[in-house]
C-alpha positions in Angstrom: 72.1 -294.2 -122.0 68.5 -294.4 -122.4 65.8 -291.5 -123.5 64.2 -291.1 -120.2 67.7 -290.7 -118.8 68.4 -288.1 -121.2 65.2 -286.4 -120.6 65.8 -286.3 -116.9 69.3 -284.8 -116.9 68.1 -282.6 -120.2 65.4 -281.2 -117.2 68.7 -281.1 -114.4 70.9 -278.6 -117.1 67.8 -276.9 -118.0 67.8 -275.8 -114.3 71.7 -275.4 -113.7 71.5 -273.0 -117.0 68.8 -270.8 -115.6 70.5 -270.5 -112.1 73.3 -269.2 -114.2 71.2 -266.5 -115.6 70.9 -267.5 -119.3 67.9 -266.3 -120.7 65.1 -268.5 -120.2 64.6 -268.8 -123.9 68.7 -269.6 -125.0 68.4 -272.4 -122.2 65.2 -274.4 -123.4 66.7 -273.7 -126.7 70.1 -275.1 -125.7 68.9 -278.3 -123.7 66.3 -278.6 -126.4 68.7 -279.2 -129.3 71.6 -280.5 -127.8 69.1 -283.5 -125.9 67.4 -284.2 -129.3 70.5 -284.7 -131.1 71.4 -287.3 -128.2 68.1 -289.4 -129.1 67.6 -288.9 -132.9 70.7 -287.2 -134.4 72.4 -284.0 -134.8 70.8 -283.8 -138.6 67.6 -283.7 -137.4 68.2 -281.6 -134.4 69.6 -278.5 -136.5 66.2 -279.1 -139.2 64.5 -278.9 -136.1 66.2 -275.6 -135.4 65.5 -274.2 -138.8 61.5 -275.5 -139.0 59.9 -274.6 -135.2 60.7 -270.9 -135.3 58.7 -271.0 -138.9 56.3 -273.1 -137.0 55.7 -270.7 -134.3 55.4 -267.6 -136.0 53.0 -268.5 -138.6 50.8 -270.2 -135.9 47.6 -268.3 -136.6 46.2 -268.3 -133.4 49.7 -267.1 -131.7 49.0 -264.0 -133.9 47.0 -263.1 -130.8 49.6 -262.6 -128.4 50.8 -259.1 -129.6 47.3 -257.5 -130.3 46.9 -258.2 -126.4 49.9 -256.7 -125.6 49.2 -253.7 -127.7 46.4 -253.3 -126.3 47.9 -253.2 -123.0 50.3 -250.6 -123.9 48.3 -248.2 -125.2 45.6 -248.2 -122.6 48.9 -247.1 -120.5 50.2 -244.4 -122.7 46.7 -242.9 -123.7 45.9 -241.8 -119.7 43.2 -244.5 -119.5 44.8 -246.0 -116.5 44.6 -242.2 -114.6 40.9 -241.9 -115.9 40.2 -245.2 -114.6 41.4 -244.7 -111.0 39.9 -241.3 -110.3 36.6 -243.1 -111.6 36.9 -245.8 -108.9 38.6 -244.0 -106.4 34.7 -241.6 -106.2 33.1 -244.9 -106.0 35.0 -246.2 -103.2 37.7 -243.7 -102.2 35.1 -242.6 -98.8 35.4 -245.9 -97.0 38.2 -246.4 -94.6 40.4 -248.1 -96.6 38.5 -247.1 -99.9 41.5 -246.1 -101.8 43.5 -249.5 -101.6 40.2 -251.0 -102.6 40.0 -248.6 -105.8 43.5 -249.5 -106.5 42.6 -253.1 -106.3 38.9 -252.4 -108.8 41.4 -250.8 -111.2 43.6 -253.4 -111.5 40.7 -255.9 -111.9 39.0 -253.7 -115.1 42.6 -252.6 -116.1 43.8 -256.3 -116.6 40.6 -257.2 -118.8 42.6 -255.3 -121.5 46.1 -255.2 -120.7 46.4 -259.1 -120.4 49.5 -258.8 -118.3 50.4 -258.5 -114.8 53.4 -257.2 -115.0 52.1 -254.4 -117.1 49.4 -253.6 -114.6 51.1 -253.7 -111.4 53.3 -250.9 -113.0 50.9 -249.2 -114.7 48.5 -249.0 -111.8 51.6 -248.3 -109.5 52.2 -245.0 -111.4 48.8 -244.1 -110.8 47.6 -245.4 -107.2 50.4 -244.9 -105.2 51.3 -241.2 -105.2 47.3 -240.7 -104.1 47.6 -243.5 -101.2 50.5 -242.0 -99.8 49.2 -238.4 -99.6 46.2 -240.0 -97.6 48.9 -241.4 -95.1 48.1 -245.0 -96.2 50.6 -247.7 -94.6 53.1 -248.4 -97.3 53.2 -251.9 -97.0 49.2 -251.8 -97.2 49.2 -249.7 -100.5 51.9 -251.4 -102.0 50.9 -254.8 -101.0 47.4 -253.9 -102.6 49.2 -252.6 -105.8 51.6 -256.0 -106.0 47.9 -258.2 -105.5 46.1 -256.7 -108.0 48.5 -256.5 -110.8 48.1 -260.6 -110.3 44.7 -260.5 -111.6 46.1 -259.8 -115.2 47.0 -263.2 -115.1 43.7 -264.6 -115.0 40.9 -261.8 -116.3 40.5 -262.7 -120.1 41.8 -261.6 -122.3 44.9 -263.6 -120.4 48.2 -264.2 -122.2 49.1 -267.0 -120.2 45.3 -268.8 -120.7 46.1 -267.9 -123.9 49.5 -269.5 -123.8 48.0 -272.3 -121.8 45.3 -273.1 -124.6 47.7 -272.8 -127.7 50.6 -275.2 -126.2 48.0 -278.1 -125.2 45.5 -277.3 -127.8 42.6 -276.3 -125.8 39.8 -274.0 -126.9 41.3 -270.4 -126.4 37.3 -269.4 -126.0 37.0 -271.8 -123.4 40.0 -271.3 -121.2 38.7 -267.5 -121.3 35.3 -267.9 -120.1 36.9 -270.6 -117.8 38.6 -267.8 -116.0 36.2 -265.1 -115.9 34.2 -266.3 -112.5 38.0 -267.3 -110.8 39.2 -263.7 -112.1 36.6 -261.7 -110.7 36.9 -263.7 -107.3 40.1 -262.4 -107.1 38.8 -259.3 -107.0 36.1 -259.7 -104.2 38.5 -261.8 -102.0 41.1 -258.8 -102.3 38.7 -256.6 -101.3 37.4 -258.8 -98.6 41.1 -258.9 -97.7 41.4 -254.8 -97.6 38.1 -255.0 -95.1 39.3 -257.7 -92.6 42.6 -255.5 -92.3 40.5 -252.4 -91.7 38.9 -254.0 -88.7 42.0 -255.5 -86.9 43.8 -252.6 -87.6 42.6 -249.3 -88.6 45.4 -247.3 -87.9 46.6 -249.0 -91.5 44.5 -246.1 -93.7 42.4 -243.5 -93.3 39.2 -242.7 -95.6 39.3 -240.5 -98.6 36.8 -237.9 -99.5 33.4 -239.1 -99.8 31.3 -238.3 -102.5 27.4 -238.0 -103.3 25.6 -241.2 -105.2 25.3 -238.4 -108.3 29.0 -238.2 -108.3 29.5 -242.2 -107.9 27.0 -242.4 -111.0 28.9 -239.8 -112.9 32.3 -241.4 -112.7 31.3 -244.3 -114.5 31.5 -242.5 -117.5 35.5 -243.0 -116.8 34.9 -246.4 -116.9 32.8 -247.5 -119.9 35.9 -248.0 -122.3 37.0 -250.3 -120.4 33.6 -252.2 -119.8 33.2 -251.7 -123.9 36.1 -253.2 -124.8 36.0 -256.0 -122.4 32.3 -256.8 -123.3 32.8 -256.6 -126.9 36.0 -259.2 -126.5 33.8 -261.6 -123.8 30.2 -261.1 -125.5 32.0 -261.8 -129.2 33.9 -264.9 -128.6 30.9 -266.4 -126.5 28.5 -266.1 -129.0 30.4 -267.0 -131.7 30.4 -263.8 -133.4 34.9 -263.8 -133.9 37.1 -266.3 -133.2 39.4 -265.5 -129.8 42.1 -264.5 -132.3 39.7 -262.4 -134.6 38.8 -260.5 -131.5 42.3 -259.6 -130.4 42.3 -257.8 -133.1 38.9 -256.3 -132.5 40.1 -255.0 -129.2 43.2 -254.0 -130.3 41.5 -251.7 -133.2 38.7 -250.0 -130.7 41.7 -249.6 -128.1 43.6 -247.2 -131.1 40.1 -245.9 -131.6 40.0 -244.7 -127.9 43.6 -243.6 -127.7 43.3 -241.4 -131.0 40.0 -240.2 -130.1 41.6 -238.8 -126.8 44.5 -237.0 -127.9 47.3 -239.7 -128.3 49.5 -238.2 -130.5 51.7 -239.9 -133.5 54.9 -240.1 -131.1 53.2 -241.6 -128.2 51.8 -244.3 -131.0 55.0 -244.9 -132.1 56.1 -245.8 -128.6 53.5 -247.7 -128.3 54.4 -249.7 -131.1 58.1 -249.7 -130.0 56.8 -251.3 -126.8 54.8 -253.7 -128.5 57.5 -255.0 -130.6 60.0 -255.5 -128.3 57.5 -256.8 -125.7 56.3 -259.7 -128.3 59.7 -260.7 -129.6 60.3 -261.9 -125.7 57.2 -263.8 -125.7 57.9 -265.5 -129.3 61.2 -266.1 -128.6 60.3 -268.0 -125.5 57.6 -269.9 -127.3 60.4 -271.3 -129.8 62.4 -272.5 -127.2 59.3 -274.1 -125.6 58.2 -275.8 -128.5 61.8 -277.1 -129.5 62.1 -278.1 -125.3 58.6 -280.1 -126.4 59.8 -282.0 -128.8 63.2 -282.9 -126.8 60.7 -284.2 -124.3 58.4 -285.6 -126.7 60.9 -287.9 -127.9 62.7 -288.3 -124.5 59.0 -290.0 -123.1 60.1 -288.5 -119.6 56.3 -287.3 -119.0 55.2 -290.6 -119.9 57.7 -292.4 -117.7 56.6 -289.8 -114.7 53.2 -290.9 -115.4 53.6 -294.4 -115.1 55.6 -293.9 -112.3 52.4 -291.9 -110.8 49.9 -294.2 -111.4 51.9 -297.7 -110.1 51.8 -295.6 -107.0 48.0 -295.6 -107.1 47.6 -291.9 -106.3 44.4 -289.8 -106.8 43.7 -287.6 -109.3 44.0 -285.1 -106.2 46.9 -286.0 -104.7 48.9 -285.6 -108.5 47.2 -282.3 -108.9 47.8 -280.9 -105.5 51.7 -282.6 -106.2 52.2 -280.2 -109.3 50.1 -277.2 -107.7 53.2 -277.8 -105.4 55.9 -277.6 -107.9 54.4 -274.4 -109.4 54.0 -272.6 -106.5 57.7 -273.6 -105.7 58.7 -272.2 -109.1 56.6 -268.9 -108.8 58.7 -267.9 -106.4 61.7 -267.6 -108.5 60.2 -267.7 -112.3 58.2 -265.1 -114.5 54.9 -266.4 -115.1 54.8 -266.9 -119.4 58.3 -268.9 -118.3 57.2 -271.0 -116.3 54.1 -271.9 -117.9 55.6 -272.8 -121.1 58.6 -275.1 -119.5 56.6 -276.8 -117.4 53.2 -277.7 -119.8 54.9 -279.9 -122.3 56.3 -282.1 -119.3 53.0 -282.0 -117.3 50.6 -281.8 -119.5 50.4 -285.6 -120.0 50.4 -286.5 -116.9 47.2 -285.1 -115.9 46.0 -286.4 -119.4 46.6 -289.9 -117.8 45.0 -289.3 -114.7 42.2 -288.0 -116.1 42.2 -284.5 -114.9 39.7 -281.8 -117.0 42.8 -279.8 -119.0 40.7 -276.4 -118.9 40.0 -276.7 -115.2 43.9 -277.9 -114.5 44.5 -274.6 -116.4 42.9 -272.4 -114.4 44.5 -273.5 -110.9 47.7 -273.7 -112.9 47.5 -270.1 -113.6 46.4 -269.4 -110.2 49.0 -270.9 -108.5 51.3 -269.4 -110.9 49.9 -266.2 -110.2 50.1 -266.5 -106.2 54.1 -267.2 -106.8 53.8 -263.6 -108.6 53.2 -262.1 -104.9 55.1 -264.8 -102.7 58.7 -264.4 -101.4 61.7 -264.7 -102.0 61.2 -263.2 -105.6 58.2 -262.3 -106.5 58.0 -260.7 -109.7 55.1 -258.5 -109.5 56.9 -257.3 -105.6 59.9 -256.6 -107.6 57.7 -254.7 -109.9 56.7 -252.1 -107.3 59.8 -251.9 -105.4 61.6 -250.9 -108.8 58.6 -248.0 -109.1 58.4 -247.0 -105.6 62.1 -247.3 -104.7 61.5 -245.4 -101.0 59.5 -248.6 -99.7 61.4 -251.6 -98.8 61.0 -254.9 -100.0 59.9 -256.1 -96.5 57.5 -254.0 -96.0 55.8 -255.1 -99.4 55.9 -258.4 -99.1 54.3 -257.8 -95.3 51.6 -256.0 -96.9 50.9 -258.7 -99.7 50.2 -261.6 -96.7 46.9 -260.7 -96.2 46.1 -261.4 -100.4 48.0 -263.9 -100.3 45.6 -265.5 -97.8 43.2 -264.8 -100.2 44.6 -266.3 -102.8 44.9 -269.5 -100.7 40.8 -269.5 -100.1 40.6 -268.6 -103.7 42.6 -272.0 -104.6 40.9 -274.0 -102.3 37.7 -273.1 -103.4 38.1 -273.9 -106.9 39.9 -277.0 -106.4 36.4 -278.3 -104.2 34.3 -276.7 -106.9 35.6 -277.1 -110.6 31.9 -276.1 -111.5 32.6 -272.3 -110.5 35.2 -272.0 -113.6 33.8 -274.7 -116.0 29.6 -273.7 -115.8 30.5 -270.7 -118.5 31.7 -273.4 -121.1 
């Protein structure tokens, strides 16, 4: 049996196992040993097993991954999420609609330091929704909002999948960030614009909140300047040079502590925390070893070359390919989480766009875009899951109903950025 024919039934069982509900880690672990002992030899399959995990986790730059995520955590366990709605909900909270909109802002300047969508969709969930529903907003409409803009901690640096992204094909982790600034904070407009085009077909969706003078709007944002420091002083320091993208995880994750301490946060809370932290990063790592021993597999399996080759005697544009695989993720963000998927799918497509001649930091910003629309899309989006697990009373239809309109967005959002690589590549 040849390589590529291992590689391609290696792929097949990698999909059977995770149908079955292995852990996503134990089956690119599995299909990742037992198809490079096929091709080389058992021998160097279990040497393999002993040297990538010491690989991964002395990786310098993967020593980024868990400042992030502490970072994340404690901005939710120090209040800052509360202090960051009410700040945007007196900004916004008067229009009709104002208060899905504020929900929609947090999430946006919430993600620049949690990194995670998961993590803000709840956290932000926790926060928004109780305030929503005591203005009689449509449920679907507030939790579709909520479910939206925990997405855009998928793509506001600091990102853990751009970082992810940038680490497993050895891209610039400063340039994948900057890359996915402008495309993050579209997200943000388009959702809004989204909220606004509801309003006016159907109003009876949401009412508007108190409205407030310009001193107050001024005032509250005070509530949001930690945010805006931290975020500036990751995004400033990495563009000009002044710490490495890994340097400044740290950074942020120190004047993070700094804020949470300063405010009150006591040693317990810390600890959990930490506890969160830990446990949150051991799932990441332990995915990343499976990734990196399912890399080799299909290193040595040449199934990406043998797709590519395949690809290119068709004659196909650079396009078509892209808007092929753009396909295949979407397909898979309807069933996979979004670090997952991402670190499956890059060691087998990664070439192939290297052959066509696609730009690798512009491919990874409508990866992660696409990956993040499957985070919203039926029949199991994650982030829907998210909110239905913290708002149990809402039904799963009605949230997915109230995501349509964003994903719409999303949609434009793609689109755009496919016609105009220039709006996520002039920053670099």
């Amino acid at each position: 049996m040849g390589s590529e024919m291992i590689g391609g039934l290696g792929l097949a069982s990698l999909l059977v196992l995770m149908l079955l509900r292995v852990p996503v880690a134990l089956s690119m672990l599995i299909v990742g040993v037992v198809g490079f002992s096929q091709i080389i030899n058992m021998g160097a399959a279990l040497s393999m097993v002993k040297s990538v995990p010491v690989e991964v986790l002395s990786n310098y730059s993967f020593s980024a991954v868990p400042m992030f995520i502490f970072m994340g955590v404690l901005a939710a366990h120090s209040g800052m999420a509360g202090k960051l709605f009410n700040s945007t909900r007196v900004i916004c909270g008067g229009w009709k609609g104002g208060l899905a909109i504020s929900a929609i802002g947090s999430c946006g300047i919430f993600s620049a330091i949690s990194g995670s969508s998961l993590a803000t969709a709840s956290t932000m969930t926790r926060v928004a929704l109780p305030e929503m529903e005591r203005y009689g907003y449509n449920r679907g409409l507030a939790t579709g909002a909520l479910a939206a803009g925990g997405t855009l901690g998928i793509m506001i640096p600091p990102s853990i999948a751009l970082l992810i992204y940038a680490i497993l094909t050895e891209q610039s982790v400063g340039d994948m960030f900057m890359a996915g600034l402008i495309p993050g904070l579209m997200g943000l407009v388009f959702y809004s614009l989204a909220i606004t085009v509801v309003m006016r077909l159907k109003p009876s969706l949401a009412v508007a909140g108190e409205s407030t003078s310009w001193g107050d709007k001024v005032k509250s944002l005070a509530g949001l300047s930690p945010f805006f420091g931290v975020f500036l002083l990751l995004i400033l320091g990495i563009y000009f040079g002044a710490f490495t993208p890994t340097e400044g995880a740290s950074v942020g994750a120190f004047a993070t502590l700094l804020y949470a301490l300063a405010k009150g946060m006591r040693a317990r809370g810390l600890w959990q925390a930490v506890q969160e932290t830990l446990a949150l990063s051991s799932v990441v790592f332990f995915m990343l070893v499976g990734a990196e021993t399912l890399g080799y597999f299909i290193s040595v399996s040449r199934i990406s070359f043998t797709i590519s080759e395949f690809l290119l005697s068709m004659d196909l544009t650079p396009l078509v390919v892209l808007l092929c695989i753009l396909l295949l993720y979407f397909i898979l963000g309807m069933f996979m989480d979004s670090i997952a998927m991402l670190v499956i799918t890059v060691p087998v497509v990664f070439p192939i766009i290297q052959t066509v001649g696609i730009d690798p930091v512009w491919f990874g910003i409508v990866t992660v875009l696409t990956v993040e629309l499957g985070l919203i899309t039926p029949p199991v989006g994650m982030n829907v899951f998210v909110i239905k697990a913290m708002a149990p009373h809402v039904g799963l239809g009605e949230i997915f109903k109230g995501v349509a309109p964003f994903i719409a967005a999303d949609f434009v959002r793609l689109a755009l950025l496919i016609a105009f690589p220039v709006l996520s590549l002039f920053l670099i």
